[in-house]
Backbone bond lengths (Angstrom), bond angles and torsions (degrees), N, CA, C in turn:
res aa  C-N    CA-C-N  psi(-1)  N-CA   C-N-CA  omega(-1)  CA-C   N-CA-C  phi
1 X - - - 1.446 - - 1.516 112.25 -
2 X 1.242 119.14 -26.35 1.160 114.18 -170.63 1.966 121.69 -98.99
3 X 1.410 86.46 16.36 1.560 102.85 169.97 1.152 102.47 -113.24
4 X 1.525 138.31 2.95 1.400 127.07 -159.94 1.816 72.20 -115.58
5 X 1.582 97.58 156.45 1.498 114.34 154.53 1.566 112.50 -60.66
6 X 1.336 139.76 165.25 1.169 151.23 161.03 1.086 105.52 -87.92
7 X 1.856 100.25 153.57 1.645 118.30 158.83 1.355 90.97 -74.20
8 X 1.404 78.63 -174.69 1.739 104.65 168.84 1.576 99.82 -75.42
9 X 1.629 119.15 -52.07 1.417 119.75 -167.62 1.658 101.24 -55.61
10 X 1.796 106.76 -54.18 1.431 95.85 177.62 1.417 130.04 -46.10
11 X 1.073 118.66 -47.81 1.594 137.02 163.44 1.641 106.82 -21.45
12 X 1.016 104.17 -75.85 1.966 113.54 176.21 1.193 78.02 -47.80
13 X 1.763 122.38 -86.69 1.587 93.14 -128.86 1.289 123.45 -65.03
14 X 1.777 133.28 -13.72 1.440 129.89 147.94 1.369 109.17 -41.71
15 X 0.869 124.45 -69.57 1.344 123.26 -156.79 1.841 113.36 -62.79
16 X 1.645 114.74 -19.07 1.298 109.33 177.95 1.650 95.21 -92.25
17 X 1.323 114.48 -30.07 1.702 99.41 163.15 1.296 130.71 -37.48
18 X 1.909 90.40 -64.64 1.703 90.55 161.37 1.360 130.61 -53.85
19 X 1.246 133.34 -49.29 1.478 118.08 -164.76 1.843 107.63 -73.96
20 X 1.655 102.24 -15.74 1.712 95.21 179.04 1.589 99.90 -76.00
21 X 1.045 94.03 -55.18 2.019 98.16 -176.70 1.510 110.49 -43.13
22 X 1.554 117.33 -39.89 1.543 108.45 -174.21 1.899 105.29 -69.78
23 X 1.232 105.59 -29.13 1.431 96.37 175.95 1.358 122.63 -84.13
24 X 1.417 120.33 -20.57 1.611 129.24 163.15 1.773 104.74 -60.83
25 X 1.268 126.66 -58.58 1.205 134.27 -171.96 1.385 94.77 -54.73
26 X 1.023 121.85 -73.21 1.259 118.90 -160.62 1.707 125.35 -69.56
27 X 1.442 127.37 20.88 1.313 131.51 -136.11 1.680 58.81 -150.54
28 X 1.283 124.71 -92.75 1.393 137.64 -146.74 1.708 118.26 -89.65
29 X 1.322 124.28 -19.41 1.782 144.20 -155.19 1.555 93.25 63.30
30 X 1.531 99.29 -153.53 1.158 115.95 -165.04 1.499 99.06 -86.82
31 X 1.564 124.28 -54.21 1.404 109.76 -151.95 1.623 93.13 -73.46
32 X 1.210 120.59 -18.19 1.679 115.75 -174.73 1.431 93.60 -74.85
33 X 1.053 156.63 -18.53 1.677 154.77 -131.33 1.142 91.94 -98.93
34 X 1.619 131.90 139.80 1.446 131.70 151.19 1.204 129.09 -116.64
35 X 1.118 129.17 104.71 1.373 139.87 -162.75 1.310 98.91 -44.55
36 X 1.339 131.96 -62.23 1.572 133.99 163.14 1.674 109.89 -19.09
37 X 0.895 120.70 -63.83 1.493 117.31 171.62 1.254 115.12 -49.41
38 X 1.034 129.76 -57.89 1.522 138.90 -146.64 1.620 87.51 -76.92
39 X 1.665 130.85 -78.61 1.413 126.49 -163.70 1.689 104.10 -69.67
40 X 1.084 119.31 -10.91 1.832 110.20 154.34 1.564 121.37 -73.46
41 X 1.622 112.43 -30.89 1.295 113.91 175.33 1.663 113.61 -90.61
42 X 1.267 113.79 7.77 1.442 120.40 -172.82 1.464 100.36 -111.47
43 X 1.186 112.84 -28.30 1.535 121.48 179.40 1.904 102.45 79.92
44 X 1.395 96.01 52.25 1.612 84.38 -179.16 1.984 103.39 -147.96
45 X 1.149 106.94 -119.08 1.946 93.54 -178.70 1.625 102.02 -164.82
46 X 0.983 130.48 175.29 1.151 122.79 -173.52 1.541 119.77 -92.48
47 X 1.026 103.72 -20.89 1.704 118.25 154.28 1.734 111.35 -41.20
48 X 1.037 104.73 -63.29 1.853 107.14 174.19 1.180 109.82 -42.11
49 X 1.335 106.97 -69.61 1.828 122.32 -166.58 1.296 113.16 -45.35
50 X 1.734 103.92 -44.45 1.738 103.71 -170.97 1.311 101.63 -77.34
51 X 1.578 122.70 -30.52 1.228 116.11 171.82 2.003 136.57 -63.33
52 X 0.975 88.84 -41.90 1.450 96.30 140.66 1.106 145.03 -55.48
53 X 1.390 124.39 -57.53 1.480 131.03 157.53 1.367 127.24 -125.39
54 X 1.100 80.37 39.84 1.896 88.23 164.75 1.877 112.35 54.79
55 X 0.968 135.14 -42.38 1.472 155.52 173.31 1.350 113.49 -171.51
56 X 1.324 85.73 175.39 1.579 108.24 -177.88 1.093 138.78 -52.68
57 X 2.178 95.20 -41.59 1.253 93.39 160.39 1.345 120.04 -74.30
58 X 1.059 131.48 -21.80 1.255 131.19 -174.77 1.757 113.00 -48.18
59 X 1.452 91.48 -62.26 1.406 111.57 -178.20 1.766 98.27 -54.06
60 X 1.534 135.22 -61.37 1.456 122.41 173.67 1.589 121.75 -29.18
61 X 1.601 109.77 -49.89 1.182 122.05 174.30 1.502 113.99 -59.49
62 X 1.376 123.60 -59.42 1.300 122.60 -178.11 2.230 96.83 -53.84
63 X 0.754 128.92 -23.46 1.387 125.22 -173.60 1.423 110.39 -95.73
64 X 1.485 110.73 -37.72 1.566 90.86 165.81 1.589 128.31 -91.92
65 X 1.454 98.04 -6.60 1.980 100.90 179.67 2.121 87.50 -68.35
66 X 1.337 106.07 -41.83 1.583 92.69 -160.60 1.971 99.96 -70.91
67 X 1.186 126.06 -15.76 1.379 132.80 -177.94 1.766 91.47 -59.18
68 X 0.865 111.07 -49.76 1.537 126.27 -143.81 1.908 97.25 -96.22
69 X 1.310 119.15 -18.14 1.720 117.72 156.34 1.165 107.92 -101.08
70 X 1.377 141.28 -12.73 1.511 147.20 176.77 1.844 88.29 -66.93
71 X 1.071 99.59 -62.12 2.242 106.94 -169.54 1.786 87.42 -43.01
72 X 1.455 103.08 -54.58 1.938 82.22 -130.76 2.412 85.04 -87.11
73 X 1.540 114.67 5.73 1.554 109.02 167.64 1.240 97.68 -96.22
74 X 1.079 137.94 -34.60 1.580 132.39 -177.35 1.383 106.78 -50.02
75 X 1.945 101.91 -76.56 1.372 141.49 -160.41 1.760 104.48 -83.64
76 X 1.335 117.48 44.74 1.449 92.08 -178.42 1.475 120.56 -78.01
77 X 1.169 96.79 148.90 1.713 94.97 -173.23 1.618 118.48 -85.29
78 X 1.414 82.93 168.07 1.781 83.43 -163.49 2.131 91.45 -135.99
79 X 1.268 99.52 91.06 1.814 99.13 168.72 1.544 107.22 -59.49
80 X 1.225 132.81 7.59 1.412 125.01 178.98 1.723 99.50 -94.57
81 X 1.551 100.94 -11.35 1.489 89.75 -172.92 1.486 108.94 -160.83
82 X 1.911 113.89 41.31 1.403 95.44 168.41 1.531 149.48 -6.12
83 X 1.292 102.87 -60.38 1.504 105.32 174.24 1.409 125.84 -37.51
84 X 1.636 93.97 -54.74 1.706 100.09 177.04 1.656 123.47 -75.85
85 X 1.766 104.30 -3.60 0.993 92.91 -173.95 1.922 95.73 -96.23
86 X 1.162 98.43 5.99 2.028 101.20 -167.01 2.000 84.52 -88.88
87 X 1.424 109.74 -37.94 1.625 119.78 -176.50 1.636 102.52 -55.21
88 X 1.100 106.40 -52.47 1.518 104.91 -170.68 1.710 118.93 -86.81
89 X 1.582 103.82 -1.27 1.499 96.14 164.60 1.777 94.59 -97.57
90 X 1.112 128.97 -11.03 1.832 104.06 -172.64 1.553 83.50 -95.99
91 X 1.010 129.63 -1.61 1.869 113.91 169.30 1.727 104.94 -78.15
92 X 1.262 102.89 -39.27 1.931 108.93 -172.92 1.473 93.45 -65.70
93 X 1.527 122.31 -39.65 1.425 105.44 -171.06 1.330 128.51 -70.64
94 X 1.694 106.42 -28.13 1.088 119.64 153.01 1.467 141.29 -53.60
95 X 1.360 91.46 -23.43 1.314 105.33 163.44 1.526 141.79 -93.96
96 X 1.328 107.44 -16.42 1.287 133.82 -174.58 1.586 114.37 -149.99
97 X 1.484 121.30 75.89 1.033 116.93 -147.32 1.944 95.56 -83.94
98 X 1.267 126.93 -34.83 0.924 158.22 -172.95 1.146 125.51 -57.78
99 X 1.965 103.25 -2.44 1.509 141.41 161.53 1.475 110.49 -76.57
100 X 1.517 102.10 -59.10 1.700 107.63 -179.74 1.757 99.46 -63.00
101 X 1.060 103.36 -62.93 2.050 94.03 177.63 0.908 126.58 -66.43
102 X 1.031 151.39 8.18 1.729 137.14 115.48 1.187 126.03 -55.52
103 X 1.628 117.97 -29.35 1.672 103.75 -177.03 2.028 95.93 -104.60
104 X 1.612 111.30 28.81 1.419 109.31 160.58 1.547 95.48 -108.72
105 X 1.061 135.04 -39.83 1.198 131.01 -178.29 1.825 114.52 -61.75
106 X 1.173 115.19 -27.82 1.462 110.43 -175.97 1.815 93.28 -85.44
107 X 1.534 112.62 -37.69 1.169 99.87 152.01 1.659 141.33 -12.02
108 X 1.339 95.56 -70.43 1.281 117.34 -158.70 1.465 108.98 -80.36
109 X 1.746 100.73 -37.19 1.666 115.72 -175.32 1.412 117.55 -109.43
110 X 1.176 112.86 6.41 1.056 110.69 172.85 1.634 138.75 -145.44
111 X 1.660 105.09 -36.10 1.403 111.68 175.39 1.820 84.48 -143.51
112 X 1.404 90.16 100.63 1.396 111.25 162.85 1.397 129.71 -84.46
113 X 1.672 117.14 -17.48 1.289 122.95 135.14 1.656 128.56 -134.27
114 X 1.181 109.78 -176.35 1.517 125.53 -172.96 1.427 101.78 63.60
115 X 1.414 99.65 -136.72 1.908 101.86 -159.43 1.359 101.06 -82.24
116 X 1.582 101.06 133.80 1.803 91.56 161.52 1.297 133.92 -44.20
117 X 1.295 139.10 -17.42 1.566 145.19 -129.00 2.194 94.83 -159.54
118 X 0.879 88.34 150.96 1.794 95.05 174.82 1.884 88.26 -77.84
119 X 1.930 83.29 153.65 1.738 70.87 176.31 1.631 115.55 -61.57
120 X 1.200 148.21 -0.40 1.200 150.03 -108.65 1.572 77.95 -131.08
121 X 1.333 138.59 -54.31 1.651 154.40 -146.48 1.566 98.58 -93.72
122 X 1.428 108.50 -38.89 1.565 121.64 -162.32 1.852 101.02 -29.01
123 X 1.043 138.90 -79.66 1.179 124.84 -175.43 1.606 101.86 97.66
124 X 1.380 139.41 13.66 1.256 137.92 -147.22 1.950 99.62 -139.01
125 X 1.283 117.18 8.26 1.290 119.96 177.21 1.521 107.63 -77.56
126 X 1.251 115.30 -44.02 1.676 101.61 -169.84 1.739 112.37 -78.64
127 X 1.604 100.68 -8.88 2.021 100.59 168.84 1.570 110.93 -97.49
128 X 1.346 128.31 -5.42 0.898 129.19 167.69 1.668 106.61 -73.84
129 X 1.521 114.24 -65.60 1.093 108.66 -177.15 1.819 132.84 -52.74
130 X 1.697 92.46 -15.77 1.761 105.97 178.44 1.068 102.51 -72.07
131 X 1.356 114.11 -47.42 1.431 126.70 173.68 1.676 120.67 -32.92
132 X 1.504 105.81 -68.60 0.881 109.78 170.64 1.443 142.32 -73.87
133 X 1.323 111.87 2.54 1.048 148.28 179.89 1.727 108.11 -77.47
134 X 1.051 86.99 -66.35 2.116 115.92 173.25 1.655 100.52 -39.59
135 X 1.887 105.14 -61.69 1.424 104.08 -157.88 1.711 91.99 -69.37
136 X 1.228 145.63 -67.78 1.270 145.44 -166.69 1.804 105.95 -51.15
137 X 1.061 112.27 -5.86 1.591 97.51 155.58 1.384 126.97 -101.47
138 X 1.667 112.63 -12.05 1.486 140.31 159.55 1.607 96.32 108.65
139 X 1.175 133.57 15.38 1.431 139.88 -169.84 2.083 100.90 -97.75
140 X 1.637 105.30 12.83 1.454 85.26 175.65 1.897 78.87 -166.40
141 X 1.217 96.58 154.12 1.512 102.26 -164.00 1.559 107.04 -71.06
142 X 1.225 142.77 165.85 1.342 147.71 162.84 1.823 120.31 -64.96
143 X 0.981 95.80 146.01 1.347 90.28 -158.98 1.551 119.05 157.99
144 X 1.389 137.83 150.88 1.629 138.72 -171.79 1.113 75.33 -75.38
145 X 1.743 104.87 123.42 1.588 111.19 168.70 1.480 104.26 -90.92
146 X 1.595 160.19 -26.10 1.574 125.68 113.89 1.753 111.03 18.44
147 X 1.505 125.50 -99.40 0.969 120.42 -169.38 1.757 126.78 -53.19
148 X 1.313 96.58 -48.17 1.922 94.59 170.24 1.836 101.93 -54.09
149 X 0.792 110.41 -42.58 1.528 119.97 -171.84 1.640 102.73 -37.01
150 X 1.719 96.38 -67.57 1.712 114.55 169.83 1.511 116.38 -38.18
151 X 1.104 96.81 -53.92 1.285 114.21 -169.44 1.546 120.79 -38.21
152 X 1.609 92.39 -59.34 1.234 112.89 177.11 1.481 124.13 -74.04
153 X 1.221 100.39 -35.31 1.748 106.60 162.99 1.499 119.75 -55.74
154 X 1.700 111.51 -43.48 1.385 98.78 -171.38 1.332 95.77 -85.40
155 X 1.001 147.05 -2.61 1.737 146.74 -177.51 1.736 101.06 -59.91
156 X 1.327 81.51 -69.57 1.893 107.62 165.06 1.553 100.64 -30.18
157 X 1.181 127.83 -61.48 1.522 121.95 -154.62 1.563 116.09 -98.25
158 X 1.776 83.73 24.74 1.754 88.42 177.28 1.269 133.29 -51.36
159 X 1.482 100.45 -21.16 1.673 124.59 -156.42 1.539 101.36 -119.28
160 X 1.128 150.77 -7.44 1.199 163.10 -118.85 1.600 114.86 -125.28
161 X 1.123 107.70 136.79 1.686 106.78 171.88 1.409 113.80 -5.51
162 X 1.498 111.03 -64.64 1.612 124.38 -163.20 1.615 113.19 -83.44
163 X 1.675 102.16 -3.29 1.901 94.26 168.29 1.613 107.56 -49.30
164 X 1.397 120.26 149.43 1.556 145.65 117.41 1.459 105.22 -26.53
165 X 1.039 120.03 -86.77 1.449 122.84 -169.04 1.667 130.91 -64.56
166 X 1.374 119.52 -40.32 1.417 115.35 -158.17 2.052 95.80 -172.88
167 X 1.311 104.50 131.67 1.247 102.04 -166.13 1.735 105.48 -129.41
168 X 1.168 125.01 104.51 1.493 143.14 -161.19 1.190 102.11 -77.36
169 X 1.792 113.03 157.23 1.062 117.46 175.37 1.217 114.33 -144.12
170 X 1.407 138.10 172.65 1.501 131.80 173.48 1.147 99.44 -60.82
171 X 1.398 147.26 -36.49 1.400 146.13 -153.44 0.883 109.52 -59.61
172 X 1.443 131.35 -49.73 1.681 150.08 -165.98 1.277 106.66 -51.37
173 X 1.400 110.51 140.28 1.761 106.83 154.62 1.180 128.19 -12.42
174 X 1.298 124.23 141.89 1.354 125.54 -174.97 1.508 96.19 -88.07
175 X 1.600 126.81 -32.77 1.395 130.70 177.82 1.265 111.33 -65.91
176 X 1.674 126.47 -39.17 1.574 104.35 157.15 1.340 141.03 -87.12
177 X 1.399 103.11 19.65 1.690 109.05 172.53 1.585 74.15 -96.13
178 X 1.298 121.01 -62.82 1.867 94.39 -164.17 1.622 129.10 -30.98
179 X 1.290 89.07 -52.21 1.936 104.50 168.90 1.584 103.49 -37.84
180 X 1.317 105.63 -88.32 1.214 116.64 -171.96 1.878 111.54 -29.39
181 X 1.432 116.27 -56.53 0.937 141.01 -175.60 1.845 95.07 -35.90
182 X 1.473 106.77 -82.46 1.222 126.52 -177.31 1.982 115.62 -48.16
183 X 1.145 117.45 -26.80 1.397 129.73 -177.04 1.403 106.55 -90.20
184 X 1.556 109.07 -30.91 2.083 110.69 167.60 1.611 99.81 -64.57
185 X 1.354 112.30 -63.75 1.291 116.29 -178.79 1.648 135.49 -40.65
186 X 1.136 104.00 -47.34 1.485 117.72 153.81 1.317 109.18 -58.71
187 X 1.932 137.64 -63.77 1.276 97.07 -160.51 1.606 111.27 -92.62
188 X 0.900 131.87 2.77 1.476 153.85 144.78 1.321 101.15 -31.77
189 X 1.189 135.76 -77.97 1.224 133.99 172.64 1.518 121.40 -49.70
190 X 1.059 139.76 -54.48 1.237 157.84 136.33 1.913 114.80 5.64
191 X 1.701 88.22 -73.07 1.381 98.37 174.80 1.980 112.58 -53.28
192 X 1.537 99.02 -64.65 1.244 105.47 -168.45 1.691 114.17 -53.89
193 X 1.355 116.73 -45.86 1.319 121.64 -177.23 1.800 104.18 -28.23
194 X 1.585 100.74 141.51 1.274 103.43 168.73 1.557 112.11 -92.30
């Protein structure tokens, strides 16, 4: 199936696979995930699913490679202005929390160290190069732009599913996401300044 073009009908029913599976995955990971759930909540059979993605994991993978181009088309970064770009990933998280828990779950189940992604998936060449781009005009401090990169991402995810401390939600005041908002931004800036 997945060499043939889609109907339109096929179309939905991938796509309601996907959006049930991204909320199974991300609620449970993979080994918690039950395919039983997912093509009962999709309204379809397991014949489809495997046909589509071959398995489960497959299907996890097809949901977190697109988690991980959703961040950097949503969230594109801007080395002219870290801060806002650390602002506009804790707004996506807020918005899509279910982004950070899938790439804690592959975490957890799968690449427990180094890069989440084969270098091949990484998706992280065109912020590296802004990056580096930024520092050689002196507008971003020196440094493995990889690591400022991190840096700034986990700054971003202070508030986020995967905090230690305190885990935010859209629900909250809009006056303490502003706070928050304004206190990333400041030390965001701070750090990067050369």
């Amino acid at each position: 199936m997945a060499d043939k073009p889609l109907t339109s009908r096929g179309a939905a029913t991938r796509q309601r696979i996907v959006d049930v599976a991204t909320q199974e995955f991300a609620e449970h990971g993979l080994a918690g995930a039950r395919v039983e759930r997912i093509v009962a909540d999709a309204q379809t059979n397991k014949a489809q699913l495997y046909g589509y993605f071959g398995s489960k994991e497959g299907l996890f993978d097809t949901i977190f490679h697109a988690s991980l181009e959703r961040i950097v088309n949503v969230v594109p970064i801007d080395a002219g202005d870290l801060a806002g770009w650390a602002v506009r990933l804790y707004d996506e998280y807020l918005r899509r929390p279910d982004l950070i828990r899938l790439a804690t779950w592959v975490r957890l189940e799968r690449r427990p160290s180094g890069h989440l992604v084969e270098n091949t998936d990484r998706l992280d060449g065109a912020k590296l190069s802004a990056i580096a781009d930024a520092q050689a005009a002196g507008t971003v401090r020196a440094g493995d732009p990889f690591d400022l990169m991190a840096m700034v991402i986990a700054m971003s995810m202070a508030w986020s599913p995967v905090s230690n401390v305190y885990a935010a939600t859209d629900r909250e005041p809009p006056e303490l996401h502003e706070t928050r908002r304004a206190l990333l931004r400041e030390c965001v800036q701070r750090v990067v300044a050369p």
